[in-house]
C-alpha positions as CSV (number, residue, x, y, z in Angstrom):
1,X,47.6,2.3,-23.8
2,X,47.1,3.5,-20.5
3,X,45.2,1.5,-17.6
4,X,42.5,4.8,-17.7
5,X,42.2,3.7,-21.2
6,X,41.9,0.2,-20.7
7,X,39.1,1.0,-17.9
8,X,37.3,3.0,-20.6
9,X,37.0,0.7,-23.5
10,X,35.6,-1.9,-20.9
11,X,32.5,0.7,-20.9
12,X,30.0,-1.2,-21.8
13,X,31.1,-3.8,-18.4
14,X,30.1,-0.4,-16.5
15,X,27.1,0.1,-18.1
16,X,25.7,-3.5,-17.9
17,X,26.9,-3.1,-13.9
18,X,24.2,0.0,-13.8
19,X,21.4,-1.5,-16.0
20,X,21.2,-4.1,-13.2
21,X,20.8,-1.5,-10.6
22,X,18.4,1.2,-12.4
23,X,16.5,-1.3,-14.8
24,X,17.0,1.5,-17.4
25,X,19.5,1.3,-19.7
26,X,19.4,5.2,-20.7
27,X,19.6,6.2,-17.0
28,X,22.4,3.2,-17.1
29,X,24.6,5.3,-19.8
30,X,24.3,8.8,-18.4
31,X,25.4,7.2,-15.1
32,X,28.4,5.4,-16.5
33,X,29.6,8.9,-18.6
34,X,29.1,10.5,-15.2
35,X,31.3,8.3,-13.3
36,X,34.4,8.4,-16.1
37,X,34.0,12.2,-16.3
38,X,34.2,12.0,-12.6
39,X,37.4,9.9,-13.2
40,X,38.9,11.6,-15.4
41,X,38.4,15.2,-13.0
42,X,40.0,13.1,-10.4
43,X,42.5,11.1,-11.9
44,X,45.5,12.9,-10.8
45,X,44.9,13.1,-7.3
46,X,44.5,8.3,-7.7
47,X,47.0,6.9,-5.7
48,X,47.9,3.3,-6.3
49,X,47.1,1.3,-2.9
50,X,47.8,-2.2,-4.2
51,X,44.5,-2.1,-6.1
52,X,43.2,-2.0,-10.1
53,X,41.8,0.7,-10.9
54,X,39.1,-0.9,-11.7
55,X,38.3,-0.6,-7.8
56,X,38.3,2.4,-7.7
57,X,36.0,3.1,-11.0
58,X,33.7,0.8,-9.1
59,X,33.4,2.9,-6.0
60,X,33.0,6.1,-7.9
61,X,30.1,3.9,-9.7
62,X,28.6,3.4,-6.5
63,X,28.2,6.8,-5.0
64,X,26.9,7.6,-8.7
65,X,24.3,5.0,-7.8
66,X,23.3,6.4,-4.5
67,X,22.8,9.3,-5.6
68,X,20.5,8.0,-8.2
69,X,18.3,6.0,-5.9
70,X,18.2,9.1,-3.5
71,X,16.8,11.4,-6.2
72,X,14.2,9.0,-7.4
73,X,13.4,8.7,-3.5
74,X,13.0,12.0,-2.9
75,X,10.4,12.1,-5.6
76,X,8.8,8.8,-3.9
77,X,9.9,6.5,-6.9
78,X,11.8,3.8,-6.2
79,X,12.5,1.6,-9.6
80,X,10.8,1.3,-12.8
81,X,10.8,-1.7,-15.0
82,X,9.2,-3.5,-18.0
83,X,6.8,-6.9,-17.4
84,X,7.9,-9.9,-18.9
85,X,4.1,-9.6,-20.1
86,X,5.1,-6.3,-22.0
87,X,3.7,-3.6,-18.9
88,X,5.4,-1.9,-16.5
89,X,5.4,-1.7,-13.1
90,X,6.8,1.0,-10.6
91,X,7.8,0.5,-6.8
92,X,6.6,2.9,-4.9
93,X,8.1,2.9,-1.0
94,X,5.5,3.8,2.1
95,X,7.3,4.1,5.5
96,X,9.0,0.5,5.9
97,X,7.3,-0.9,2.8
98,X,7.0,-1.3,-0.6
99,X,4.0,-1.8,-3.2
100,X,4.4,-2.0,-7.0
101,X,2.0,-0.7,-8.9
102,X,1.8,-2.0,-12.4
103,X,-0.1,-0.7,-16.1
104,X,-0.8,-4.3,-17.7
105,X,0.8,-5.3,-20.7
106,X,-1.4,-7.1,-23.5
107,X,-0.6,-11.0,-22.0
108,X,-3.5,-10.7,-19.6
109,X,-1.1,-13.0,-17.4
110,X,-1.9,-10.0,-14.3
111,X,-5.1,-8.3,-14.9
112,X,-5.5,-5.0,-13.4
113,X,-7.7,-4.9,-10.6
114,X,-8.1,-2.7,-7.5
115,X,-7.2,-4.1,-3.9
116,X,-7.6,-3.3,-0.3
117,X,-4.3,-2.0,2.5
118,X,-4.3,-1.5,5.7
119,X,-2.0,1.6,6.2
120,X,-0.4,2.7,9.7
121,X,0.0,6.5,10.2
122,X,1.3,9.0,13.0
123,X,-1.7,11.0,12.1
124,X,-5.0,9.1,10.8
125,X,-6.9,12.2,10.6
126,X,-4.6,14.2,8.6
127,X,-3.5,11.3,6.2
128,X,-7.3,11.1,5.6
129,X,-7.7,14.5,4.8
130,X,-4.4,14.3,2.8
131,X,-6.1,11.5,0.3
132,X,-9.6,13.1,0.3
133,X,-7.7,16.6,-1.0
134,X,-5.8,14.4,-3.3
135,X,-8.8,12.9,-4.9
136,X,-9.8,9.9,-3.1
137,X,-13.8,8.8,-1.9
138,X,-14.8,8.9,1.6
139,X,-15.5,5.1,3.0
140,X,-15.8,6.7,6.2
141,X,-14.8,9.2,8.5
142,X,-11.9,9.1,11.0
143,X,-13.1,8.0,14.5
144,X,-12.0,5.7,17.3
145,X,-12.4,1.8,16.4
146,X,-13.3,-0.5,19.4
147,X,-10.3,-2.7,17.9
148,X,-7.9,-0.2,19.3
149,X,-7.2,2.2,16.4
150,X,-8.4,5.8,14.9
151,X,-9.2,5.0,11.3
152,X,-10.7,6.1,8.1
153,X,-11.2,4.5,5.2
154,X,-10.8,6.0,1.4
155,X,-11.2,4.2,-2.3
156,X,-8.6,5.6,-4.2
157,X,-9.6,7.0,-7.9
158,X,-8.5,3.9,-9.4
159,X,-10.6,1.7,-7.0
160,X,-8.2,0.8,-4.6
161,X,-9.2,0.5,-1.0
162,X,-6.7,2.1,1.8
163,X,-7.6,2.1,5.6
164,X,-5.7,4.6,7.0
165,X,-5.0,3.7,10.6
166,X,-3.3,5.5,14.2
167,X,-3.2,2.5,16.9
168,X,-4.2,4.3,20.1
169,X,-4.2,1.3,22.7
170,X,-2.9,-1.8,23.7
171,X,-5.6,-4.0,21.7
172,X,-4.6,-2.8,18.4
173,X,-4.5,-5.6,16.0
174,X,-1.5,-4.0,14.1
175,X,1.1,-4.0,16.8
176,X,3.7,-5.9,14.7
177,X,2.3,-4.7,11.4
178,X,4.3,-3.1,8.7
179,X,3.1,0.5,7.6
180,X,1.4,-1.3,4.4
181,X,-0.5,-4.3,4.9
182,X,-2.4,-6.1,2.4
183,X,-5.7,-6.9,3.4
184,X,-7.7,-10.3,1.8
185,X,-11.0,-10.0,1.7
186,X,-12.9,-13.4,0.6
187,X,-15.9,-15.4,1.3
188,X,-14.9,-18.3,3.3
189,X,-12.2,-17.2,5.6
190,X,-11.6,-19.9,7.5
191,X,-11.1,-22.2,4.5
192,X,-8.6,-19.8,2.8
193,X,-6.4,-19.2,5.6
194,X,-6.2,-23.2,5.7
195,X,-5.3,-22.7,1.9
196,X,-2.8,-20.3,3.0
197,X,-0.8,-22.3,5.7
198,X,-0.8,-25.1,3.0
199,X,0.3,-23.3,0.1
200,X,2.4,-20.5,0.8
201,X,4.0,-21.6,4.7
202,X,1.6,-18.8,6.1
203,X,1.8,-18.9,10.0
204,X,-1.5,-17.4,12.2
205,X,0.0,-15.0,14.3
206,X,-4.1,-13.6,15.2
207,X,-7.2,-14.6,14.5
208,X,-11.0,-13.1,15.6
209,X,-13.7,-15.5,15.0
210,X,-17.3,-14.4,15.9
211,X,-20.4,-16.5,15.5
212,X,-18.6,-18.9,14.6
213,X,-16.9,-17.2,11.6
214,X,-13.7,-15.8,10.8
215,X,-14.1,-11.9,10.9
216,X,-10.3,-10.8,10.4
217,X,-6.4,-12.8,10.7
218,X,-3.2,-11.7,10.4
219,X,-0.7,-14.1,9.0
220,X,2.9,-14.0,8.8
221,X,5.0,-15.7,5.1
222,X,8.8,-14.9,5.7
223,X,9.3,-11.5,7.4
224,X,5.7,-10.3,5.7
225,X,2.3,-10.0,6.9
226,X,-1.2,-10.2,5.2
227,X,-4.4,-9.7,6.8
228,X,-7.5,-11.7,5.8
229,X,-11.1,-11.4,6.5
230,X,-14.5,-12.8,5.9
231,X,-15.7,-10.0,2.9
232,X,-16.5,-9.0,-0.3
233,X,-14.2,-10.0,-2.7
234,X,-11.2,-8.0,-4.1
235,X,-8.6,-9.9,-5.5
236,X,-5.1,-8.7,-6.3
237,X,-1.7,-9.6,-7.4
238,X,1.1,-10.1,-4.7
239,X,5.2,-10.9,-5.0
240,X,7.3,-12.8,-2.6
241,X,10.5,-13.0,-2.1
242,X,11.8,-16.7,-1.8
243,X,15.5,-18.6,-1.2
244,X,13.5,-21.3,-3.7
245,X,10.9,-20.1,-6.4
246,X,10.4,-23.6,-7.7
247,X,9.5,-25.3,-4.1
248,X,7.0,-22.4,-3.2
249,X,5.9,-23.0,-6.9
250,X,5.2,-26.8,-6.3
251,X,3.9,-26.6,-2.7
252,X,1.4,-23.9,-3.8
253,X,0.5,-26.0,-7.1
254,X,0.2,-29.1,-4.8
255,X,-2.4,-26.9,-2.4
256,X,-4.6,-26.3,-5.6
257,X,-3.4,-23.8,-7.0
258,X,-4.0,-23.2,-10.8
259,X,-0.2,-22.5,-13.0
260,X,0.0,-18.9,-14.5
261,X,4.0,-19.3,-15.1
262,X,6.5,-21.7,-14.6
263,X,9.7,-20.7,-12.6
264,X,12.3,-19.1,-14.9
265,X,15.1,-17.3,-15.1
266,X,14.4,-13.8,-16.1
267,X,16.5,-10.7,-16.5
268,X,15.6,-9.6,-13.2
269,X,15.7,-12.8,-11.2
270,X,14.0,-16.5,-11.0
271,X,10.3,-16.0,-11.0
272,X,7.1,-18.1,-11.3
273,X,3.3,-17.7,-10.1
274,X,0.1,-19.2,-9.7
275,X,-3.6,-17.7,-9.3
276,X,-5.7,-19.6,-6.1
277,X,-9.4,-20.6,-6.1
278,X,-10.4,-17.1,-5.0
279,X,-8.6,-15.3,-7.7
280,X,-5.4,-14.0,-5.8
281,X,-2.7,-14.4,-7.6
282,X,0.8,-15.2,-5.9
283,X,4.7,-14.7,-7.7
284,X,7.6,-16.1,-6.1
285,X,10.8,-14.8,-7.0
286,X,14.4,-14.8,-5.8
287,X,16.5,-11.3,-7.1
């Protein structure tokens, strides 16, 4: 039998490799036929370098996989995947970041519920008119913020809050942001961003109290920011990537936090979560 041979009845090694990488095990299968058809086009012009060809099958696999990923990111989709609760989710990349936006499955473990971002743009103006044009409400018009920013803010049709932001001096508040920032609004600021620093490692990096409250913070866990002020209510659902799912799970439980799953290993990494006293609920994860 030859080594091509070999290579191909070790298919379904190839396929498992994609599944990994596209979460889709029919996407996973046309990729894998691509690549030996590929192969196979190009298998008289292989020259033997030392290495199996099993090397070279796995470089073939890869460019197959970029150009899978840059299709779905020209379309502005970024992975797809089922819930461990039976729903799906899909991550959806703005600028530098990511946000997942998920359709519940029937475990009621993540309850779908609208929540609030702050969003950085060249142009606040035209993104606003791009998300009124696309369907979105009007929470107010683009002007000139005394906090050093042009910004307008839109509900989304599915109740989601975006403020769509320019910075236009030096006392911006988003100066280190991200282009998509969660935003925390809750009654009792001050108390939660306590919570936070407790449970989840958050460090301050700004904070503006007035009359003696806490009107807006922006915090720092890992290489993320949240922003947090005094509000009412929307919470949501967030994910963090952790090195340790079960120590973030622990120090959050031993903050207060209530258990909604136990660290476990899952298909798609180690993951656990718990909800807080003001209904946010927090997933720690390591791919």
């Amino acid at each position: 039998m030859s080594t091509f041979a070999k290579e191909l009845r070790r298919g379904s090694r190839r396929i498992t490799f994609h599944r990994r990488r596209t979460e889709d095990r029919a996407a996973a299968e046309d990729i894998t036929s691509q690549v030996f058809v590929q192969a196979l086009g190009a298998i008289g012009r292989f020259e033997w370098r030392g290495l199996p060809v099993s090397v070279w099958l796995f470089r073939i696999a890869s460019n197959a996989l970029a150009d899978h990923w840059r299709e779905r990111a020209r379309t502005g989709q970024e992975a797809g995947t089922g819930g461990g609760g039976g729903g799906m989710h899909r991550e959806v990349r703005v600028g530098d970041s990511m946000v997942i936006v998920g359709e519940g499955g029937g475990a009621g473990v993540m309850p779908l519920r609208p929540v609030a971002f702050h969003v950085l743009v060249k142009d606040a103006d035209a993104t606003f008119k791009r998300a009124i044009a696309a369907g979105a409400r009007s929470l107010g018009e683009p002007a000139d913020r005394s906090y050093g920013e042009r910004s307008g803010f839109v509900a989304d049709p599915f109740g989601n809050h975006w403020y769509i932001s320019t910075p236009i001096g030096p006392e911006s508040f988003t100066g280190a942001a991200r282009t998509v920032t969660p935003v925390l609004h809750v009654q009792g600021a001050a108390d939660y961003l306590g919570f936070l620093k407790q449970a989840l490692g958050a460090v301050e990096d700004m904070r503006h109290d007035e009359g003696g409250r806490l009107r807006y913070a922006r915090l720092r866990i890992g290489d993320a920011a949240v922003e947090l002020g005094e509000g009412e209510p929307m919470p949501g659902s967030f994910l963090l990537y952790v090195p340790d799912p079960d120590a973030r799970y622990e120090q959050a439980m031993a903050a207060g936090a209530t258990s909604l799953m136990p660290p476990a290993d899952q298909p798609y990494g180690r993951i656990g979560g718990v909800e807080d006293a003001r209904g946010n609920q927090w997933f720690f994860s390591r791919p």
